[in-house]
N, C-alpha and C positions, 0 to 999 in steps of 0.2 A: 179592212182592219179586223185585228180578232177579236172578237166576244168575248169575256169575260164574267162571270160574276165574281163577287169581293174572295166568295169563299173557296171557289175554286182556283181564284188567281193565290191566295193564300197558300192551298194544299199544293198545286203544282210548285208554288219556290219552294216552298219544305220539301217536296221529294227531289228538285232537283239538289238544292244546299245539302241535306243531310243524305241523301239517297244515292247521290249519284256513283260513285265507286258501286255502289250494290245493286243498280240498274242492268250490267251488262249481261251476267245470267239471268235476269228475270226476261232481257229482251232475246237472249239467246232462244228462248224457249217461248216469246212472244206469249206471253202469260201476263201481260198490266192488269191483270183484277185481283181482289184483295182477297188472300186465301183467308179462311176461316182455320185457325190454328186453337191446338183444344189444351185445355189443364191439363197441366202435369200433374199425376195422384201421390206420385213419393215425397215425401218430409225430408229434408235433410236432418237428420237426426245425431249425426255421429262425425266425427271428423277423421276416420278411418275407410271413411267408404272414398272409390276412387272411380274416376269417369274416362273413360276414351271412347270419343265419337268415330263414327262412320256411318256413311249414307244407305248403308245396305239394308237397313229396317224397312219390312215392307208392311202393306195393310193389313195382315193379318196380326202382325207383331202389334202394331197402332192402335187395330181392335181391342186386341186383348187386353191392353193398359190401360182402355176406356171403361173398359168392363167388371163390374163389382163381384169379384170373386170370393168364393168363401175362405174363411183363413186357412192358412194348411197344417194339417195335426199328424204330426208325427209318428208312425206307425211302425213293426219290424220288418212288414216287407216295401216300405216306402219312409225311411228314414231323413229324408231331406226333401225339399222342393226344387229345387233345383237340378241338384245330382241323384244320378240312380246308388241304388247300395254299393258300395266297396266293393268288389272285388279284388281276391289276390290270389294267384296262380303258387300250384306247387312249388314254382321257381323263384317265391317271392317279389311277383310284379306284382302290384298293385293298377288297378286299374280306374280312374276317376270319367267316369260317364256325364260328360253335360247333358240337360234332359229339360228344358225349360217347360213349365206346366200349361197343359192348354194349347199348342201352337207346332207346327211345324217347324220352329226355324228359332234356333237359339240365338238370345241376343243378350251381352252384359248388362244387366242393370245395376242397381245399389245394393237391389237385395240379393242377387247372386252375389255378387262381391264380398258382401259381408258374412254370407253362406259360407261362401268357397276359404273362407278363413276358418269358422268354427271345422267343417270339412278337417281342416288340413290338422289342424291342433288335435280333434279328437281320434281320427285315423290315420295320420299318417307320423304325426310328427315326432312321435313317443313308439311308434310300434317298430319291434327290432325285426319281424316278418320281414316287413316289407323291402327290400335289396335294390329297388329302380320302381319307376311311377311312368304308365302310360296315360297320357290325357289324349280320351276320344269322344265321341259323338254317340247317343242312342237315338239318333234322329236320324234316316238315312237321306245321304245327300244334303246332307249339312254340317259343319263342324259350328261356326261362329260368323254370324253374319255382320256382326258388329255390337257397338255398344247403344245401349239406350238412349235416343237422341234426347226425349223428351225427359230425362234426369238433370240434364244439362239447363234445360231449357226453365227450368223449374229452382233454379238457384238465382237468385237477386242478385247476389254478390259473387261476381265470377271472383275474387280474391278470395274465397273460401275455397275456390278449385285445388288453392296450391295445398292444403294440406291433407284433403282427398286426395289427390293423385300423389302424394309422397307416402303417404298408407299404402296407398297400392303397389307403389316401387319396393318400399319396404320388406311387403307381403313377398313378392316373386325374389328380393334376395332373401329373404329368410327359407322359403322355399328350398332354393340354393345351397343353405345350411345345412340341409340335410346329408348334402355327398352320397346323395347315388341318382343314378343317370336320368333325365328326365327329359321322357321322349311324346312327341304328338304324332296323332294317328288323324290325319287329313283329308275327309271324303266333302268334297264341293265348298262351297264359299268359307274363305279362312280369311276374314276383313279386318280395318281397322283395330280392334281391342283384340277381338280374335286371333291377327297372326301376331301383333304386341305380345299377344301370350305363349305364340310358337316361339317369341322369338326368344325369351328366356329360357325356353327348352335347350336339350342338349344335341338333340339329333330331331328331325324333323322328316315322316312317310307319310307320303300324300298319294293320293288314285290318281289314273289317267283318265278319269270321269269326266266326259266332258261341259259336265258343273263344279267339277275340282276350278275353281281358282283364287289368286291369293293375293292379297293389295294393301295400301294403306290408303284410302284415298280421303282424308279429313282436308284434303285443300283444298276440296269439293265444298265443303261446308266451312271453309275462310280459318280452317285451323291446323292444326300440328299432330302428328303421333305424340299424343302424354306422353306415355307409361314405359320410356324408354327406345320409343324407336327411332327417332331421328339420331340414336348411340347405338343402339343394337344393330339395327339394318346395315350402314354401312362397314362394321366392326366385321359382320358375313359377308356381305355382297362386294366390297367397294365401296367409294365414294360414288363412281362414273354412275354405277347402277343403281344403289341406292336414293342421290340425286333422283334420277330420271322417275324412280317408281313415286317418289312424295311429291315431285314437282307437279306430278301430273295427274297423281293417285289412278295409273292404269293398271289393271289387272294382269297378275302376271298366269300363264297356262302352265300343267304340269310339268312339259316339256322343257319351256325357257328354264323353269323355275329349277328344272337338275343342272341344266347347262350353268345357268348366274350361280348357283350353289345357295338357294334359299331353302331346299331340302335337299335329304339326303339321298330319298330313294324314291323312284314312284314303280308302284303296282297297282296291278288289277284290285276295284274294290272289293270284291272277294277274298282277296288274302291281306286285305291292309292292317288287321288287328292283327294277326295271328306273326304278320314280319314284324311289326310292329313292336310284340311282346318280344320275339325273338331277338328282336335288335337290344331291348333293353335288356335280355340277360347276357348276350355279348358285351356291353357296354359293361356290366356290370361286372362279369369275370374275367374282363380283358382279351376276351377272344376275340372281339370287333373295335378296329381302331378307326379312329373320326379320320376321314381323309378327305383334306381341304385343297379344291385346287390351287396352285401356286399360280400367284398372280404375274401376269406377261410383263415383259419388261418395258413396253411404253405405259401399261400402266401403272410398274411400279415407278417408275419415274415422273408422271404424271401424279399420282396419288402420297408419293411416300416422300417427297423432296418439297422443301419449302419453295423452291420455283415453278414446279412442276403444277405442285397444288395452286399458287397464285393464279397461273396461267388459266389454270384449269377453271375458277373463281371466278374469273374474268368473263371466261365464254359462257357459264351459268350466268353469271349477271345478265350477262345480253342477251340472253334466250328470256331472262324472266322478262328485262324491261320488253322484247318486241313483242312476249306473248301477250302480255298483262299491263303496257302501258304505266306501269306502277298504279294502277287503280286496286290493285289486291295486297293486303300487307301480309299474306299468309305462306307466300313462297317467301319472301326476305328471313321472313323470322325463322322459319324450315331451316335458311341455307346461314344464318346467328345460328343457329345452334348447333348443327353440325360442327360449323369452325370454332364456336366457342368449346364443344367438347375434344375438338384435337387440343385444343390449346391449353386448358384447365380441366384435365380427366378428373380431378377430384369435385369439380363443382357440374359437371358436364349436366344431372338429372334434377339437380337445384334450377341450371336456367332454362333446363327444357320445362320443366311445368310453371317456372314464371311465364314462361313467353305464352305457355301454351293459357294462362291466365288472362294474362293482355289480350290474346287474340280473340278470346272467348268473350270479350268486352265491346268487342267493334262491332260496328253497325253494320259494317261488310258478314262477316260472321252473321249476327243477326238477319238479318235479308237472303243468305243463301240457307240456312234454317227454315225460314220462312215458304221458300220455295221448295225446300225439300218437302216439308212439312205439308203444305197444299197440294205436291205430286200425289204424295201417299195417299193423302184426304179423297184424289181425284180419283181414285181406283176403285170407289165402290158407288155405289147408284142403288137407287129406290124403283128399279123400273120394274123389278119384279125378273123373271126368268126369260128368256126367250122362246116363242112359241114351237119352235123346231131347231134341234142342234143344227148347229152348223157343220157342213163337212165340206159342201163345194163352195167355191166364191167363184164367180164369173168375174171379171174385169174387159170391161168394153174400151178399145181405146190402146194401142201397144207404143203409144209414146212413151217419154219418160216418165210420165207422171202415171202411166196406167203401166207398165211396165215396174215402175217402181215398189206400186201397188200391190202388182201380182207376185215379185219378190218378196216382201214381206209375208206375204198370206203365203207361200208354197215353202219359204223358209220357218213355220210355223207348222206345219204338217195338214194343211188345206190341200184339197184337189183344187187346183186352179184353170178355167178354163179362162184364155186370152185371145184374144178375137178382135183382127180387125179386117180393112177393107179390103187386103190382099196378102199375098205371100212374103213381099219383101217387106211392111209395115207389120207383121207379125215375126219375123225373121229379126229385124233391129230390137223388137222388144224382149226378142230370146235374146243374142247376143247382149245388151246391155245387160241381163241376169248372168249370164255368164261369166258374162268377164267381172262383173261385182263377186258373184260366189267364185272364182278362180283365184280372185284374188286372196280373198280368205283362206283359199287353200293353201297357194304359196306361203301364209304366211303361216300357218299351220295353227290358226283359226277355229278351223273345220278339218274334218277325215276325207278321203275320199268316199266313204259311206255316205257322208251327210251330205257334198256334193251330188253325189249320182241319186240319192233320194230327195234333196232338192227340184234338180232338173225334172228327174221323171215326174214330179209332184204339178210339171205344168204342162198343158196341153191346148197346140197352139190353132187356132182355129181362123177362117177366114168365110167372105162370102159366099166362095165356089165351094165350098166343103157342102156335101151335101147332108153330112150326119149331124152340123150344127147346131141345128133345132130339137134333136133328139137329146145332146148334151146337154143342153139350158132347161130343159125337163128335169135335171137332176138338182137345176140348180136352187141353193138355200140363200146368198145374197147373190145379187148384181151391183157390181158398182159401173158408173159409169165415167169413164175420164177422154170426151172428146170435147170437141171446140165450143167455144162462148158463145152458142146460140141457141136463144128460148124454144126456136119453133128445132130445132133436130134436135135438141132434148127431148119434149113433148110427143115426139115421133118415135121417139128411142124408146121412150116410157110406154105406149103403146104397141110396139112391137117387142118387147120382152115380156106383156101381159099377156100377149095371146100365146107365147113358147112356154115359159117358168111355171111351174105350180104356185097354186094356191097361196100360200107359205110364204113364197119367195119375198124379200126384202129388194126393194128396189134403193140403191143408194146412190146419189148424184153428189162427183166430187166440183161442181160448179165453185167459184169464188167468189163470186158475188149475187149470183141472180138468183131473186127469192124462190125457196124451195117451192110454194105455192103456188108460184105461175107456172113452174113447171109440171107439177100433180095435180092443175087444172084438167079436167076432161078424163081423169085415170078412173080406171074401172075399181081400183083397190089405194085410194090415196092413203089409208089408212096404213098400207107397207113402205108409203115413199118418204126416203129421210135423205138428207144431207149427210155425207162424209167428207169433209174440207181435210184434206193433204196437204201439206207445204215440201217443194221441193227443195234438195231431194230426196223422195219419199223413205229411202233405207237409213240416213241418217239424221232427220228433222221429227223431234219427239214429240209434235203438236198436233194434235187433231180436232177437227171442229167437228161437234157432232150437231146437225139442225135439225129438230123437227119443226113438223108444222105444227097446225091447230087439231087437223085432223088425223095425227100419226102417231098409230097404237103404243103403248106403253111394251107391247112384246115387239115389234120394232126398235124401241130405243133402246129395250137392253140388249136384243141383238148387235146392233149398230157400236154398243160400248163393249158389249161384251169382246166381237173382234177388232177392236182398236185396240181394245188392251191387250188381247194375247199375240195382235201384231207388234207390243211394245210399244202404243203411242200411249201419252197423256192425252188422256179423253174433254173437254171441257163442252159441256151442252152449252148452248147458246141460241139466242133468239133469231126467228127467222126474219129478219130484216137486212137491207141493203148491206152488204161489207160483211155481214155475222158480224162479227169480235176482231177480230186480227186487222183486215184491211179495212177495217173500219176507223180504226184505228192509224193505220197509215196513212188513210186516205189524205187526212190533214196535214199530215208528216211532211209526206210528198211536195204537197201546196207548199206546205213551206221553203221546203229547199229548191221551188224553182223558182218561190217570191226573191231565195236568197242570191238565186246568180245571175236574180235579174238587179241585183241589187249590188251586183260586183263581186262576188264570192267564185274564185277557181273552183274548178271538180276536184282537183288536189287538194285546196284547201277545206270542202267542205269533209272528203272523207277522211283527211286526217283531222278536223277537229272532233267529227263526232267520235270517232279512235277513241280519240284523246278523253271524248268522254267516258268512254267505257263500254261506246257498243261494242260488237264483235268484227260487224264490218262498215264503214261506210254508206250512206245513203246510193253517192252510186254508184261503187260495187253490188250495194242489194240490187238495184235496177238494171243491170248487166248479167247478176246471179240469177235472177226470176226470171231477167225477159222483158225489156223496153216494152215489147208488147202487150203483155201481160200489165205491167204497171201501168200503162196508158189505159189500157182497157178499164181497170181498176178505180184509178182518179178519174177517168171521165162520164163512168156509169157512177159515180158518189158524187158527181159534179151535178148531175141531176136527176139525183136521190131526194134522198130528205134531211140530210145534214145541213141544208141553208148556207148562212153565212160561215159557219166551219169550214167551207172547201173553198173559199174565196180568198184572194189575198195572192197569190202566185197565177203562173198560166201553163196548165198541164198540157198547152200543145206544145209544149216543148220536144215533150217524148213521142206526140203523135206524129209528128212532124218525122222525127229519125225513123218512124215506123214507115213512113211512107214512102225511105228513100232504102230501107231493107236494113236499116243498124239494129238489130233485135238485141242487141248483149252479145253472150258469150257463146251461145247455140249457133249464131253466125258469124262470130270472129269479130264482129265488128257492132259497139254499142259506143257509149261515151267514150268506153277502151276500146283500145284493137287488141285482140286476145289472140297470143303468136305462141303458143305450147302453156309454158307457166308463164312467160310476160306477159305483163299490160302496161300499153303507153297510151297514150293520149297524142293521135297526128293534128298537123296543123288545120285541116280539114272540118275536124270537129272543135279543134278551138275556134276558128272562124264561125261555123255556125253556133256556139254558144256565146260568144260575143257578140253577134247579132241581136242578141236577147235581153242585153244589159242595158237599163235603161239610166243609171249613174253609177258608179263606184263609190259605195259611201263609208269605204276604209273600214269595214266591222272586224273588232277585235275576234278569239277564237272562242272568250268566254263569248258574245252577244251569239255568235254563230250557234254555239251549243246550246243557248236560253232558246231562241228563236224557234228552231226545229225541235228541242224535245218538248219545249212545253204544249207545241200542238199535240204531240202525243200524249203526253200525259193529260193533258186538258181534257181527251176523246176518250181516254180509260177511262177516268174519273165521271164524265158523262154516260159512258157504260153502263158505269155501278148506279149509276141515279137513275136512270132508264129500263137497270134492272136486265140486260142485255147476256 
C-alpha cells in the first residue's frame, strides 16, 4: 500500500483536480519542483497601457526588472528611456529606435508602451517632416524579443486586460492615421508583441541573420496574440499558414518567412536600415509598390469559400484534439477567433482581447507561466565563475546518449573530442550527428557553413589511436556516458586523472548511482560532478546537474555553466539514489505495473495517462528510454532508500523482457514492436503481460489517472520536503 501523510494526500488531489490540464508541460520538461516565482515591480496604473505576452524574455531581461534602478531623467542627448532620439533623414523618414535601458535584448513592458505613445504624439504625430516611419532596433541582433511576461503576471484581475490591450489596438490604428508608409527594419528575434507590432506595419525587412527569426508563440504560455494578430497574421499570410505559426507558436527563419510573405524583403544585416529607409521613401513617392503573392488556387478554394474553410476547420480541429487532447484551451480560442474575425470583421479585435482575457484567467495559462518563469529563474547560479573557460569537452561513450552529447557541445562551438572502444562505435556516434545536423540543413535550419563547422568541431577518437592521450591533455570537461556500472565508472575516473589537467572537470552522466561512490578513491574528487541527460539529448531541455559534498563550487558553475550554453535547463539536485527525475518515476513506474497487474491493457494505460495530459504514455516512455534502462532504474530505487514508496507493483515485469532482448524501440521490439513509425502490440507480448494479472478489477480511466500520477506527485512533493 501507499504511504501517505494527510497533508500530502491533500496537496497531490489539489494538483491532480485543479492542475492537471497544466501538468503536461511541466512533465514534458520533467520539472515537478516548485519554482520560486518573483514580484512583479510595475503598478497598473492606467488603463491605456496594453500587454502581449511571449516567452522569449530571457534572464537578463528577468534580472533587470528585479533590479532597483534609478529613475530616468530626461536629457537632450537621451530624451526617452526607452527609445533612442528621433531621427529623420533628408528624405523625411523618421526613424524610431527601440533601446530598452540596461539590457541587451528589448522587451515590451507597460512603461515602453506608454512611452511609445507620448513618443508618437510629441514627434511624429504633428510633424509635417516626417513623409514615412522606420521602426528599428539599437541593439544588434535584436529587434523585440517579446513582451513583459511579468506585467501580466502582476494584474489580479485579468478583466482589466481588456481595456489595456484595446489602448493598445487603438494606439497602432491611430498610428495608421497618420498615412504614410510604416515600415520595420528586422535584425534577430521579432516575437510575440514584437512581430504584433511588425504586423501593423506596412512593409516589413528583416536580415538573413541567423538569429533573425520571427514567431507568435503565446500558445506556449496558454494564450493568444492580443494586439491584433490572430486578424493580422492570417489577413498577410493565409489562414493555412498563419493557423500553423499560433497553433504551435514555431519560429518562422528569414527564408520561409519571404516565401509565406510575412516580410517583404530579407538582406544582409548590414544594409537592413539603409533598404529599409529606402523602402519607406518608395513607399512614400510611389516608386515602390507592395507586391503580394497571389494566393494558389487550392488554397484560395480552401481558404476563401465557405466549404473550402469548413473543411479546412475541421482538419485543424483534429490536429488540435490529437495534439493536445483537449487538455489546452489556448488553441480553441486562437482558432474562435480567427473564425469569429472572418465572420464579424467589425467586432473581430473586441473578441480577440476578450478571449485573450479569459485565457489569461486559467490555470493552464498560469502553470505554463509558471514554468516559464522557473526556466528563466534557472539560468543563473551562485557558484561563482568557473575555474578555467571552457573550450574542449571530451565525451566518453559514442552511443546515443554520448553522441547526443557531443552534438550539443560542437553544435555550440566546443572542440569536441568523442571517443570510444573502436572505429565503428565511434563511426555510429559520427553518423547519428550527421544525419541529425543534415537534417537541419535540408530543412534550411542551418547553412552549409554551420554544418561543415559543426562536423569539423568534432574529433573522433578510439583506443588504437595513439595520440588520444595527448588530446584529453587539452581537455577542460569529460563527461562520461558509458554502461551502469560503479566499478568501470571508478576506473574511467581514474584513468582520465592520470591523462586530463589539473583543471579538468570530470562529469558522469550516470542515472542513478550516487556521484560519491563513484569519486570514491579520485585523486581530485573535488572536479567530479554529475551531468544527468535525458534522451534524446539534442531535443530533451533537462539537465541534472549533482554534486557531491566534496565538489568545488568552480566545478558546479562549470558544470552549469555548459548546460546552459548547450541549451539545457540546468536544475542542481542532491546527490541521492534517482537525483530528482527518476526519482521521481521510480514510484510512477511501480505503479503502472501494480496497474496491469491489476487488469489495465498497455493501450489502455497510455491512452489514459494521454488523456491526462502527459505527452506520452507510460509505456511509450519505457520503449522511448529503453526497457532496460527502466528496469535498471526501478530496480536500483527498489533497493535504495525510498522504502515502502517503490512497493506496491513488481518491476520484474520489465526485467524479465530484458532477459528475452525486448529493450523498446532501440531494438524493435519492447511492450511495442516498432516497424518504421508503427507500433502494435503482438500477441506474444499480450500473452506475457497477461501472465502478470493477478485480477481484472474493471478500473475506470479517472482511477487509472489518480493511481499512477499521484505516485509521482507524492515523490515530487517529497522532493521539496527532503530538500532534494
Amino acid at each position: 500500500m501507499l504511504v501517505r501523510t494527510a497533508a500530502t494526500r491533500r496537496l497531490s488531489t489539489s494538483l491532480i483536480r485543479h492542475g492537471r490540464r497544466s501538468i503536461p508541460r511541466a512533465v514534458t520538461y520533467l520539472q515537478g519542483r516548485e519554482f520560486q516565482t518573483r514580484q512583479a515591480t510595475n503598478s497598473l496604473s492606467s488603463n491605456q497601457r496594453w500587454f502581449s505576452a511571449s516567452p522569449a524574455a530571457v534572464e537578463e531581461s528577468t534580472a533587470a526588472s528585479e533590479s532597483t534602478a534609478a529613475p530616468f531623467v530626461s536629457t537632450p542627448e537621451r530624451k526617452y528611456e526607452y527609445f533612442q532620439n528621433l531621427e529623420i533623414t533628408d528624405s523625411g523618414v523618421a526613424i524610431i529606435r527601440f533601446d530598452c535601458p540596461g539590457k541587451s535584448v528589448n522587451t515590451i513592458s507597460f512603461a515602453l508602451a506608454d512611452e511609445a505613445k507620448v513618443f508618437w504624439k510629441n514627434e511624429i504625430e504633428n510633424n509635417n517632416q516626417v513623409k514615412a516611419v522606420v521602426f528599428a532596433s539599437a541593439k544588434p541582433n535584436m529587434f523585440i524579443a517579446g513582451a513583459d511576461i511579468f506585467d501580466l503576471k502582476n494584474i489580479e484581475n485579468k478583466q482589466d486586460l481588456i481595456p489595456i490591450i484595446q489602448g493598445g489596438v487603438d494606439f497602432f490604428q491611430h498610428m495608421k492615421k497618420k498615412n504614410v508608409p510604416l515600415v520595420c527594419a528586422i535584425d534577430g528575434p521579432c516575437l510575440g508583441g514584437g512581430l504584433e507590432w511588425a504586423l501593423w506595419c506596412d512593409y516589413r525587412v528583416c536580415t538573413d541573420s541567423s538569429k533573425t527569426k520571427l514567431g507568435l508563440p503565446e500558445v506556449k504560455l496558454g494564450l493568444l496574440p492580443g494586439f491584433g494578430g490572430t486578424q493580422n497574421l492570417p489577413a498577410l499570410v493565409g489562414l493555412q499558414a498563419a493557423m500553423d505559426m499560433m497553433l504551435t507558436g514555431k519560429d518562422i527563419r528569414p527564408a520561409k518567412a519571404k516565401k509565406m510573405g510575412l516580410v517583404d524583403m530579407v538582406v544582409a544585416p548590414a544594409s537592413l536600415e539603409q533598404v529599409a529607409i529606402d523602402s519607406a521613401v518608395g513607399l512614400a513617392d510611389g516608386s515602390l509598390k507592395i507586391k503580394r503573392k497571389p494566393k494558389s488556387l487550392p488554397n484560395r478554394l480552401l481558404e476563401d469559400s465557405p466549404f473550402g474553410r469548413n473543411l479546412m476547420w475541421k482538419k485543424v480541429k483534429e490536429m488540435v484534439d490529437k495534439n493536445t487532447n483537449g487538455n489546452y484551451p489556448s488553441p480553441y480560442a486562437i482558432i474562435q477567433s480567427v473564425q469569429y474575425g472572418i465572420d464579424h470583421p467589425k467586432e473581430k479585435y473586441e473578441n480577440e482581447r476578450k478571449q485573450f482575457a479569459k485565457l489569461a484567467a486559467t490555470p493552464e495559462s498560469e502553470a505554463l507561466i509558471g514554468i516559464f518563469d522557473g526556466m528563466t529563474q534557472m539560468k543563473k547560479h551562485n557558484f561563482g565563475k568557473p575555474a578555467f573557460p571552457v573550450n574542449t569537452v571530451a565525451v566518453l561513450g559514442a552511443g546515443l546518449m554520448g553522441a547526443g552529447i557531443a552534438q550539443v557541445s560542437a553544435d555550440k562551438g566546443y572542440t569536441v573530442l568523442l571517443k570510444d572502444r573502436d572505429d565503428a562505435s565511434v563511426a555510429r556516434g559520427e553518423k547519428y550527428m550527421q544525419d541529425n545536423w543534415g537534417k537541419k540543413l535540408k530543412r534550411k535550419h542551418i547553412s552549409q557553413y554551420k554544418y561543415n563547422m559543426n562536423t569539423s568541431n568534432v574529433t573522433p577518437l578510439t583506443d588504437n589511436v595513439k595520440s588520444w592521450k595527448k588530446h584529453f591533455g587539452h581537455a577542460d570537461l569529460v563527461i562520461e556516458a558509458v554502461f551502469e556500472d560503479l566499478q568501470l565508472k571508478r576506473k574511467i575516473v581514474a584513468d582520465m586523472e592520470s591523462v586530463t589537467p589539473e583543471h579538468c572537470v570530470f562529469a558522469t552522466n550516470t542515472s542513478a548511482i550516487p556521484i560519491a561512490d563513484i569519486a570514491a578513491g579520485s585523486k581530485r574528487p573535488e572536479n567530479i560532478i554529475g551531468m544527468h541527460y535525458f534522451s534524446p539529448v539534442p531535443s530533451m531541455p533537462l539537465l541534472e546537474i549533482i554534486p557531491t559534498e566534496l565538489t568545488s563550487e568552480a566545478a558546479k558553475a562549470t558544470a552549469f555553466e555548459v548546460g546552459t550554453k548547450q541549451g539545457k535547463t540546468c536544475i542542481v539536485v542532491k546527490d541521492v539514489p534517482g537525483f530528482y527525475v527518476n526519482r521521481c518515476l521510480g514510484p510512477y513506474l511501480v505503479e503502472v505495473s501494480a496497474l496491469v497487474r491489476d487488469g489495465v491493457s498497455l493501450e489502455t494505460l497510455d491512452k489514459a495517462l494521454k488523456d491526462f495530459g502527459m505527452p506520452v504514455g507510460p509505456i511509450t516512455l519505457a520503449d522511448e528510454v529503453g526497457v532496460d534502462v527502466a528496469s535498471h532504474v526501478a530496480s536500483f530505487l527498489s533497493n535504495a532508500d525510498l522504502g515502502v514508496r517503490m512497493q506496491g507493483g513488481d518491476v520484474s515485469l520489465m526485467k524479465n523482457m530484458v532477459e528475452k532482448g525486448w529493450l523498446g524501440k532501440k531494438s524493435g521490439q519492447g511492450f511495442y514492436t516498432h516497424s518504421g513509425k508503427k507500433k502494435t502490440i503482438n500477441a506474444e507480448i499480450k500473452a506475457y503481460v497477461k501472465s502478470f494479472v493477478d485480477e481484472d478489477l474493471g478500473l475506470s480511466e479517472t482511477e487509472v489517472q489518480n493511481r499512477a500520477v499521484s505516485r509521482f506527485v507524492n515523490e515530487a512533493v517529497k522532493c521539496l520536503e527532503d530538500e532534494i
